[in-house]
C-alpha positions as CSV (number, residue, x, y, z in Angstrom):
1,X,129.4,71.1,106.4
2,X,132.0,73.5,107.9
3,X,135.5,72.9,109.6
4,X,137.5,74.0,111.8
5,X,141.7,75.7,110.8
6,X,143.9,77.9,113.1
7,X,145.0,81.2,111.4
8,X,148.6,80.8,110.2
9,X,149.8,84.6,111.9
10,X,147.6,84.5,114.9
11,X,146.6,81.3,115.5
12,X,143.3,81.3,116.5
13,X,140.8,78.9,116.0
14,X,138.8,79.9,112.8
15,X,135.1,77.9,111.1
16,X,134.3,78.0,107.4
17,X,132.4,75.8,105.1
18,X,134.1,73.4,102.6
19,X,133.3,74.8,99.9
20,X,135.7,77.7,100.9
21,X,138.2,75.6,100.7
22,X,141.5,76.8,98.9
23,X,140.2,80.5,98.8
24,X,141.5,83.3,100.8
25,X,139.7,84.9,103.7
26,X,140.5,87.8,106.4
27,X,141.1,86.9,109.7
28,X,139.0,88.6,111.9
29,X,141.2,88.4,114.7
30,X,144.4,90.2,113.5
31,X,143.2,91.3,109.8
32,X,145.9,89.4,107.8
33,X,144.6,86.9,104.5
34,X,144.7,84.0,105.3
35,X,144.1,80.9,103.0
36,X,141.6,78.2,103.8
37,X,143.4,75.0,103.7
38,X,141.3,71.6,102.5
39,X,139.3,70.3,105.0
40,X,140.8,67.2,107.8
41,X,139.9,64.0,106.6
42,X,140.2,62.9,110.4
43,X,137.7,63.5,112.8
44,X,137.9,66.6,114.6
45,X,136.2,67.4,117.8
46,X,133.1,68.8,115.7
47,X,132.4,64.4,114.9
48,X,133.6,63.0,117.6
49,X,131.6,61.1,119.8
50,X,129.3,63.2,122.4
51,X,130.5,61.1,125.7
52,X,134.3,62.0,124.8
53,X,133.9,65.8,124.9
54,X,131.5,65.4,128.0
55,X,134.7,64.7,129.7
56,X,136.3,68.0,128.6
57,X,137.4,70.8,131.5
58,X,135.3,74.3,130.4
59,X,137.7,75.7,132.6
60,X,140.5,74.7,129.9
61,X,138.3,75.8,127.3
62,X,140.4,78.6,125.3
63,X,138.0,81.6,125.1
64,X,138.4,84.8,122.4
65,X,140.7,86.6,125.3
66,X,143.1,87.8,123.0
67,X,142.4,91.3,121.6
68,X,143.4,93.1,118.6
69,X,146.2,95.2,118.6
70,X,145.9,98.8,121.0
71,X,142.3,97.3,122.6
72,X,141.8,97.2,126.0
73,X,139.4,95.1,128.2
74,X,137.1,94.8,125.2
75,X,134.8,92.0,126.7
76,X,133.8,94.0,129.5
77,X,133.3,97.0,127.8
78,X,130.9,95.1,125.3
79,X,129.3,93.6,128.4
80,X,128.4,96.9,130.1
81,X,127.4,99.0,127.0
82,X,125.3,95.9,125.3
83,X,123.8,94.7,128.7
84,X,123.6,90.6,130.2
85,X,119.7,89.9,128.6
86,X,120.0,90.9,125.6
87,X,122.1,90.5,122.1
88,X,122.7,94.4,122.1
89,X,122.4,96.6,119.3
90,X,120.2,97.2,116.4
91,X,120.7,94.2,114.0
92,X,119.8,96.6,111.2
93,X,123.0,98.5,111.2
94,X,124.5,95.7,109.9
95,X,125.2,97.3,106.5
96,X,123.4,100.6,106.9
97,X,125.3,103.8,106.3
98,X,124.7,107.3,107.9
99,X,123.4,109.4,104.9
100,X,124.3,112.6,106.1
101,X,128.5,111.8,106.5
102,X,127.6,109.8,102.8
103,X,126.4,112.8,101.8
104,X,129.1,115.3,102.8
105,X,131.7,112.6,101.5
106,X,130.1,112.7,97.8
107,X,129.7,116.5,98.0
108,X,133.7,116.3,98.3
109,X,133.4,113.8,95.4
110,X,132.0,115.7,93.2
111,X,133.9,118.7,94.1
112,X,137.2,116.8,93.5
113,X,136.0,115.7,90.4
114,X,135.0,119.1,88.4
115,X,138.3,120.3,90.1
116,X,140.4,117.6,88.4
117,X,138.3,118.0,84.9
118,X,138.8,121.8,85.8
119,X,142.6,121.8,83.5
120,X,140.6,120.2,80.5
121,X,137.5,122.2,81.0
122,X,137.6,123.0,76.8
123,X,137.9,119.3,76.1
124,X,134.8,117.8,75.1
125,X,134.4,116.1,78.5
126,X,134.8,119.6,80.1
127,X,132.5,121.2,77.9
128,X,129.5,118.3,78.8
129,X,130.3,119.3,82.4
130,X,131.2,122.8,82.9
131,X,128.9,124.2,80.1
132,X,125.6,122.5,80.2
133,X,124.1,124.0,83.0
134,X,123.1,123.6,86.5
135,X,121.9,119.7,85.8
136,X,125.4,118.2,85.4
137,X,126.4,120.1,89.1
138,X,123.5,118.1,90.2
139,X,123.9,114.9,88.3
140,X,127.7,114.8,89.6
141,X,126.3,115.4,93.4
142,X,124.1,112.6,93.4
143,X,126.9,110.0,91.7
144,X,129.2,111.1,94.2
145,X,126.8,110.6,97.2
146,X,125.8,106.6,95.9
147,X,129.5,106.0,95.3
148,X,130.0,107.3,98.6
149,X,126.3,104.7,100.5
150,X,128.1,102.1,97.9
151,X,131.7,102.4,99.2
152,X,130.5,102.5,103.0
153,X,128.2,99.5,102.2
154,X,131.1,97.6,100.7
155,X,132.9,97.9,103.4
156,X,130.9,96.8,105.9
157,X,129.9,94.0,104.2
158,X,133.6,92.8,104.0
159,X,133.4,93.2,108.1
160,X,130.7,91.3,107.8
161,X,131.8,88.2,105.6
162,X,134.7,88.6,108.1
163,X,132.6,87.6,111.2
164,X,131.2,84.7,109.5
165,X,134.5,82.8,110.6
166,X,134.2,83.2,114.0
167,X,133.7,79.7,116.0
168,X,130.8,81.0,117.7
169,X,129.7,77.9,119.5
170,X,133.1,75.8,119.9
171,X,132.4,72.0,120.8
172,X,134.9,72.4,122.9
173,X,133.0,74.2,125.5
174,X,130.0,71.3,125.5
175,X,129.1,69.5,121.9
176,X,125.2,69.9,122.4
177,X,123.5,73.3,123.7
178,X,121.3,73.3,126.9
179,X,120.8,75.5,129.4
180,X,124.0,74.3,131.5
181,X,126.0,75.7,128.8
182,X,124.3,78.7,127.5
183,X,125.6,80.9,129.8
184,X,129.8,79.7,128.1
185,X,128.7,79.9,124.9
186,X,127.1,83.5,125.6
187,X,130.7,84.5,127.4
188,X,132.8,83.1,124.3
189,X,130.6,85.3,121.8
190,X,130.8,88.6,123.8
191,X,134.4,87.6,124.2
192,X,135.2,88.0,120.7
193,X,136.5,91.2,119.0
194,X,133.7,92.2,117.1
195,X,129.9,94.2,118.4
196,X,127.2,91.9,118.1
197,X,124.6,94.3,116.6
198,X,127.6,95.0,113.2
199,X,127.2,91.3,112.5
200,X,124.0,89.5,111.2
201,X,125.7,86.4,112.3
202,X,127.0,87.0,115.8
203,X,123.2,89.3,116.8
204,X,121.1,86.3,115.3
205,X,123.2,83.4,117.5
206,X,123.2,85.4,120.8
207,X,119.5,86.3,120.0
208,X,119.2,82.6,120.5
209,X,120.7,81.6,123.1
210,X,119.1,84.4,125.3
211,X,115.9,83.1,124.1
212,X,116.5,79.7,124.9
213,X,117.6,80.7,128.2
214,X,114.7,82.6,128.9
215,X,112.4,80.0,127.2
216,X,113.9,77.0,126.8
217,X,111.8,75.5,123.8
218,X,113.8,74.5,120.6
219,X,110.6,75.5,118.5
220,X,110.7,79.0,119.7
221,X,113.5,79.7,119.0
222,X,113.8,78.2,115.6
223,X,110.7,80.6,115.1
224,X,112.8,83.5,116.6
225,X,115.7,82.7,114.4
226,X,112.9,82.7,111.3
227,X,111.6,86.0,112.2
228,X,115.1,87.7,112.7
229,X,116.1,86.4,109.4
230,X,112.9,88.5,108.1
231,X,113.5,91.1,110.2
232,X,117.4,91.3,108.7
233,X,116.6,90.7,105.2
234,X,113.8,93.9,105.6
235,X,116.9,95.3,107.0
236,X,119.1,94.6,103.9
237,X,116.6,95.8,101.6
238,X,115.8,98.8,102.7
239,X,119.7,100.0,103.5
240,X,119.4,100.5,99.2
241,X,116.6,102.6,99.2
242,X,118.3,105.9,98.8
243,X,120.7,104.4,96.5
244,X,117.5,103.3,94.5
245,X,116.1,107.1,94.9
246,X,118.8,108.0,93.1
247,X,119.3,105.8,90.1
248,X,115.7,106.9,89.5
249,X,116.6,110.6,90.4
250,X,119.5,110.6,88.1
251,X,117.6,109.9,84.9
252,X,114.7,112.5,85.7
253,X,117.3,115.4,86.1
254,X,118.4,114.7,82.6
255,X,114.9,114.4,81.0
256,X,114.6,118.2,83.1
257,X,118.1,119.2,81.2
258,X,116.6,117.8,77.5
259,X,113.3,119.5,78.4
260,X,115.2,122.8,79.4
261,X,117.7,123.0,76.8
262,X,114.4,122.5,73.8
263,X,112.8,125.1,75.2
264,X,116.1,127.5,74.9
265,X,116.5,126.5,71.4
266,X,112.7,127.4,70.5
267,X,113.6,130.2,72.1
268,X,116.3,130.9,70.2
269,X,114.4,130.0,67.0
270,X,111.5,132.4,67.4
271,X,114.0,134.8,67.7
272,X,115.8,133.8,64.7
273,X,112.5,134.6,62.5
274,X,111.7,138.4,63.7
275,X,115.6,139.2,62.5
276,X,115.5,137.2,59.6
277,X,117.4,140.4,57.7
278,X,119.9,141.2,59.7
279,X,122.6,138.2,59.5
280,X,124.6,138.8,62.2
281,X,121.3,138.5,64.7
282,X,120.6,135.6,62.4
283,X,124.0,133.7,63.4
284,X,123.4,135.0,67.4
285,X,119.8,133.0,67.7
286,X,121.1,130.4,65.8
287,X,123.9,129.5,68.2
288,X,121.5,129.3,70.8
289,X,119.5,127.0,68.9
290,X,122.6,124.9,68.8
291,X,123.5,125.5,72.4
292,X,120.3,124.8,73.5
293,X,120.2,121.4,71.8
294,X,123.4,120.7,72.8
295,X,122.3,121.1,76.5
296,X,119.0,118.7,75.4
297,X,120.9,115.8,74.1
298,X,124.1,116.0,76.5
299,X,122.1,116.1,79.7
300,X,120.3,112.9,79.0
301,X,123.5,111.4,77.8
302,X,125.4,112.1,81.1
303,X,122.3,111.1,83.3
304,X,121.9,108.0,81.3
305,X,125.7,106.4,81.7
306,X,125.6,108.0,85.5
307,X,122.4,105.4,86.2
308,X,124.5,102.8,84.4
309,X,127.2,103.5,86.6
310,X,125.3,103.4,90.1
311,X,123.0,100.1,88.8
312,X,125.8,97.6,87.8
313,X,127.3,98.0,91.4
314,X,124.4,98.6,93.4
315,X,123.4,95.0,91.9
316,X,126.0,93.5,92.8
317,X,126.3,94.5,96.5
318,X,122.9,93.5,96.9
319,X,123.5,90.2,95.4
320,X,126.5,89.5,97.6
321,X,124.7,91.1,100.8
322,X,121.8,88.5,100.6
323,X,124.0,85.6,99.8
324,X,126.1,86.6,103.1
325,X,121.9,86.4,104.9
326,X,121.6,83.1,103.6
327,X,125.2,82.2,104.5
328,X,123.6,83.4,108.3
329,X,120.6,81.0,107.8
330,X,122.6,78.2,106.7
331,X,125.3,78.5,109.8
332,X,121.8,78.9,112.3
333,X,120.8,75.8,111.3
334,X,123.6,73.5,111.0
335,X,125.7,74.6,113.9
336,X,122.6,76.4,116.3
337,X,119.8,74.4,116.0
338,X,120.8,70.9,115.3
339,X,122.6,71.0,118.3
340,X,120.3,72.8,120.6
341,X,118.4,70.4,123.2
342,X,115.4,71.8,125.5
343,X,115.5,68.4,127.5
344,X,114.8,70.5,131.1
345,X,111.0,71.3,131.5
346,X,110.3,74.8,130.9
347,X,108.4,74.7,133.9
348,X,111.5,74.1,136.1
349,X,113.3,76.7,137.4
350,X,116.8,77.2,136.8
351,X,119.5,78.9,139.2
352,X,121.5,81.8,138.3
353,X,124.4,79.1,136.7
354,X,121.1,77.3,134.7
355,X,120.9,74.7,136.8
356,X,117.2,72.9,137.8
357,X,116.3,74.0,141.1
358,X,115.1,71.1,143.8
359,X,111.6,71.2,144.5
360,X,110.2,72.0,147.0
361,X,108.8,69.4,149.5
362,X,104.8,70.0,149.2
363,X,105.5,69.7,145.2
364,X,107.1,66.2,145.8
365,X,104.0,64.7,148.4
366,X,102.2,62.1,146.5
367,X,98.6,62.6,148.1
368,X,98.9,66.1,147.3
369,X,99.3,65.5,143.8
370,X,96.3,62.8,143.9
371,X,94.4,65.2,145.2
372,X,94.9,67.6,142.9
373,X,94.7,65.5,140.3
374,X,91.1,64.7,141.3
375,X,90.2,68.2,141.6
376,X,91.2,68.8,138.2
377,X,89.6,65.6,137.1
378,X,86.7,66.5,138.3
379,X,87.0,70.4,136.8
380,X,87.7,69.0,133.8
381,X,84.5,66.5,133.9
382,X,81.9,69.2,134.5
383,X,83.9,71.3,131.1
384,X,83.4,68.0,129.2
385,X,79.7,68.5,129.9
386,X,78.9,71.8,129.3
387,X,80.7,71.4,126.0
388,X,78.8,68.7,125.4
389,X,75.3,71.0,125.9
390,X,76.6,73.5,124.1
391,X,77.7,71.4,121.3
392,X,73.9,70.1,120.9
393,X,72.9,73.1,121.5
394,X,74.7,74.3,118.4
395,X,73.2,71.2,116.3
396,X,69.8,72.0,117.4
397,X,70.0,75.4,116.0
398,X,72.2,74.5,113.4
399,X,69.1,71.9,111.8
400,X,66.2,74.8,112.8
401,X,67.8,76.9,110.5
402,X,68.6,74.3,107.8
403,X,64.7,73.5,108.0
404,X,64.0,77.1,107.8
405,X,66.4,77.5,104.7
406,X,64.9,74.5,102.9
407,X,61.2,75.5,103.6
408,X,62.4,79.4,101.8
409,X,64.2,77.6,98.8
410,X,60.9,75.0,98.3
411,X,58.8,78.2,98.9
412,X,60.6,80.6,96.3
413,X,61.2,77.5,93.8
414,X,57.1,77.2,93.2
415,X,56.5,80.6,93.1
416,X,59.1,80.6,90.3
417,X,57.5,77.7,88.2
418,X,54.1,79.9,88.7
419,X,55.6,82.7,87.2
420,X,57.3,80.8,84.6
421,X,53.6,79.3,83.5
422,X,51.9,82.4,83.4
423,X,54.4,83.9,80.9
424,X,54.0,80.9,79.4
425,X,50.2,81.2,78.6
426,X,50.3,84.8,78.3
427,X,52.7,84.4,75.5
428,X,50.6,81.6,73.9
429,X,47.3,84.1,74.0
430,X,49.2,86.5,72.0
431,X,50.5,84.9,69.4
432,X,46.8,83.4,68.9
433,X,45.7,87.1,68.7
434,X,49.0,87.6,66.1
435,X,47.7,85.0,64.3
436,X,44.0,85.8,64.1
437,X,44.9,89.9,62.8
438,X,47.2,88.0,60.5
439,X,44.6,86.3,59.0
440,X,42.2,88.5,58.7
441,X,44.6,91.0,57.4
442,X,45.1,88.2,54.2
443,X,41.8,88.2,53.7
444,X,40.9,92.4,53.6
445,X,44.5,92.1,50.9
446,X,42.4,88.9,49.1
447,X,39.6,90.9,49.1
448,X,41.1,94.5,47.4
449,X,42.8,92.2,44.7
450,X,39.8,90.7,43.6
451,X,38.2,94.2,43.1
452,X,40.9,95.5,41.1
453,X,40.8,92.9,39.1
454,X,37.0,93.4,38.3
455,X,37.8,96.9,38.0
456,X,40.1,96.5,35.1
457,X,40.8,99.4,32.6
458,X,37.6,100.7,33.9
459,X,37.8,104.3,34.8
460,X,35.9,106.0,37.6
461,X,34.6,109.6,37.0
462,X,33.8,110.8,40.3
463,X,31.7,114.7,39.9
464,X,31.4,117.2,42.5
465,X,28.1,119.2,42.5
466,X,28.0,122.5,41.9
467,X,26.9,125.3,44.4
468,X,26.0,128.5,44.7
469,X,25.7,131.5,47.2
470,X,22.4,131.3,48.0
471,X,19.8,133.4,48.3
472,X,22.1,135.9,45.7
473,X,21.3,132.8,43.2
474,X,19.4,129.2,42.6
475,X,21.2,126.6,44.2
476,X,21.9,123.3,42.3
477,X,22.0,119.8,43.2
478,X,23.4,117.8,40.2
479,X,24.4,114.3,40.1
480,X,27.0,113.5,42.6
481,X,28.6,111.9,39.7
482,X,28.6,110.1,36.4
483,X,29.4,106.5,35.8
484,X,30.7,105.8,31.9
485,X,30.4,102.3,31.6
C-alpha cells in the first residue's frame, strides 16, 4: 500500500510505500533528504469514498508548477521536445551510460592512478604496476573505464529511485481513470520536473494512459504495461554488458601476462645453459628467469583482485536496478490499473476534451437498426450453412481416410504374420536337416570305434611295389602288400 507526506523544505506532495517508512529519501522536487514519516492512520483522500472526491474542482487541483531552482518554463519545453501522443524518449536510457565519455573518464582514471602510485613506484605495489609490462597499463584502463559505466550507472539509478516518489496520478484530480481525466493526469506528469524517457516509472505510466486514450480497453493496456516491463528489464540487462565484457577481459589479459612472462623466463633459461661457464652471464639469464616469472605470477594476481573488484559492485547495482523494475511493476498495478475504468465503448468517439460524441441521427433510427440487423441475420445464416457443409465435408473425408488407414494397417498386419510363419518353418526344416547330419555323423564316429577296437595291437604293413625303367630292365609287379597276422 503506499501513502501520501508533503516534503518538510518544499512542501510538495510526495507517495511511497509503507514499508519505507522511517527511512530517508531525496526529494525530487528540491533535492533535500527528507525522512518518510509513519503512515496516517486516518483516511486520506487515497480511501475515501469515490462520490466525495467526485465533488472536487480540477481547476483547484495543485499541479507540479513549481520548478527547481534556475528552471524556466520546464512543462512546455518537455511538451514541445517530447510531443502530445506519445510518452517521449527512449525508455532504455533509463540507466544506460554513453561508453565513449565512460571511456575517456577511466582513461583519466587510470592515468591519475599510476600518477599518484608514480612517488612509490619502488614499493612493491609500484613495482607490480610500473614494471610488469604492458598488461598492468591495460588492466588499469579497463578498471578505470567500469568504475567509470559503474559510477554513471549509480547515479542514475539514484535519479531513478528519486522519481519513484512522484504522485503521478493524484486522487485529487479524479479517484478512478477514464478517458475524461486522462488528458489531467497526462498534464500533471509532463508537469513534473523530471524527462519521462530518464524514469522507468514516469515512461511506463504515460505509456498508459496514451494507450488508453487511444484504445480505451483496460486489457490492453495491462498487456502494454507487461510488454514495457520486458522491454525495460531487456533494457536493464543489457546496460551491463560492457561491464560484463570486461570482468571477463580482465582475467584473459592476465592469463596473456602469465603466458608472456613463462615464455621470457624459458627464454632466459635456454640462455642460462649455452654460458653455463661464464658466471656473470650465468647471474644475467638467471634474473630474467626471475623477472620473467615475476611478470607470470603478478599479472594474474593483479587481473584476478581487479575482476574481484568490478564483480562485487557490478552485482550489486544490478540487484538494486531490478528491484527498482519491480518497484515500477508493483506501483503499475496498484495505483494504474486498479483504478483504470474503460466504461465508454471503444467504438464511441470521443471529442478533443475525451468526451463521447452524440450520435448522429440515422445511427439512433430504430427501423434502420432492424433492418440491419436482418441483413446481418440473414449474412450470418447463409455463414452458418456453409460451415455447416464444410464441416461434413471435413468428416466425410476425415472417415475415407480412417477406412483407408485401417484397410493398410489390416493389409500390412497379415503380410507380417505370413512372414513370421515362413521363418517359422524354414527354421523348423533346418534344424531337422541339423539333426539328421548329426545323427549320421554319431554313427560314421560309432562305426570307426568299433574298427579300432577290432584292430587292436594289430599292425598294418602296407608295401609299395617296386618298379623299374622299362624297356632298360624287367618290370616287376609284387604284392601290393603283406598282411602279418
Amino acid at each position: 500500500m503506499y501513502f501520501k507526506f508533503d516534503c518538510p523544505s518544499c512542501g510538495k506532495s510526495l507517495k511511497v510505500r509503507e514499508d519505507q517508512a522511517g527511512r530517508k529519501a531525496r526529494c525530487p522536487y528540491c533535492q533535500t533528504l527528507a525522512p518518510i514519516p509513519a503512515p496516517p492512520v486516518t483516511d486520506d483522500a487515497s480511501t475515501a469514498p469515490a462520490a466525495d472526491l467526485l465533488h472536487i474542482d480540477p481547476q483547484t487541483i495543485p499541479m507540479a508548477r513549481t520548478k527547481r531552482r534556475g528552471e524556466a518554463d520546464q512543462p512546455a519545453q518537455h511538451a514541445a521536445t517530447t510531443g502530445a501522443s506519445g510518452a517521449g524518449g527512449d525508455a532504455s536510457a533509463g540507466t544506460n551510460v554513453n561508453l565513449l565519455l565512460t571511456g575517456l573518464i577511466g582513461a583519466g582514471f587510470a592515468t591519475a592512478f599510476y600518477l599518484l602510485l608514480y612517488p612509490f613506484r619502488k614499493t612493491y605495489i609500484g613495482v607490480l604496476f610500473y614494471e610488469r609490462g604492458w598488461v598492468q597499463y591495460a588492466l588499469a584502463l579497463l578498471m578505470g573505464w567500469s568504475a567509470a559505466i559503474l559510477i554513471f550507472k549509480y547515479r542514475k539509478l539514484r535519479r531513478q529511485r528519486a522519481s519513484m516518489l512522484f504522485d503521478l496520478l493524484p486522487t485529487e484530480v479524479s479517484p478512478r481513470i477514464d478517458v475524461a481525466s486522462v488528458a489531467q493526469f497526462t498534464h500533471h506528469i509532463r508537469a513534473l520536473p523530471a524527462p519521462p524517457h530518464s524514469s522507468f516509472l514516469i515512461n511506463r505510466v504515460l505509456r498508459g494512459l496514451e494507450h488508453f486514450r487511444v484504445r480505451r480497453n483496460h486489457g490492453e493496456v495491462a498487456g502494454l504495461l507487461a510488454t514495457q516491463s520486458e522491454i525495460d528489464a531487456t533494457a536493464a540487462d543489457s546496460s551491463y554488458s560492457f561491464v560484463k565484457v570486461c570482468i571477463w577481459a580482465i582475467p584473459i589479459l592476465g592469463f596473456i601476462g602469465t603466458v608472456q612472462g613463462i615464455s621470457e623466463a624459458v627464454g632466459g633459461f635456454s640462455g642460462s645453459l649455452e654460458a653455463a661457464k661464464d658466471i656473470s652471464v650465468l647471474k644475467a639469464s638467471l634474473n630474467e628467469i626471475t623477472t620473467g616469472l615475476a611478470v607470470a605470477f603478478d599479472t594474474t594476481l593483479v587481473a584476478l583482485v581487479m575482476s574481484l573488484l568490478v564483480m562485487f559492485p557490478m552485482s550489486s547495482l544490478q540487484k538494486s536496478e531490478e528491484d527498482l523494475l519491480n518497484w515500477v511493476d508493483e506501483y503499475c498495478n496498484e495505483n494504474l490499473l486498479k483504478r483504470l475504468h474503460d466504461d465508454v465503448p471503444a467504438s464511441v468517439e470521443t471529442d478533443a476534451e475525451g468526451r463521447p460524441k452524440p450520435r448522429p441521427a440515422w445511427e439512433a433510427d430504430d427501423e434502420i437498426r432492424v433492418a440491419v440487423q436482418h441483413a446481418m441475420a440473414g449474412e450470418q445464416g447463409q455463414m452458418l450453412q456453409l460451415v455447416q457443409s464444410l464441416a461434413s465435408r471435413v468428416a466425410e473425408l476425415q472417415n475415407r481416410q480412417v477406412g483407408e488407414l485401417d484397410k493398410a494397417i489390416v493389409g500390412i498386419t497379415d503380410r507380417a504374420e505370413r512372414t513370421q510363419d515362413e521363418i517359422a518353418r524354414s527354421l523348423m526344416d533346418s534344424s531337422a536337416r541339423v539333426q539328421k547330419y548329426f545323427e549320421s555323423l554319431e554313427r560314421s564316429i560309432a562305426s570307426l570305434n568299433v574298427a579300432l577296437h577290432y584292430l587292436g595291437e594289430r599292425q598294418v604293413v602296407i608295401q609299395s611295389p617296386r618298379r623299374s625303367w622299362w624297356p632298360f630292365g624287367k618290370r616287376e609287379s609284387g604284392n601290393g602288400g603283406r598282411h602279418d597276422g
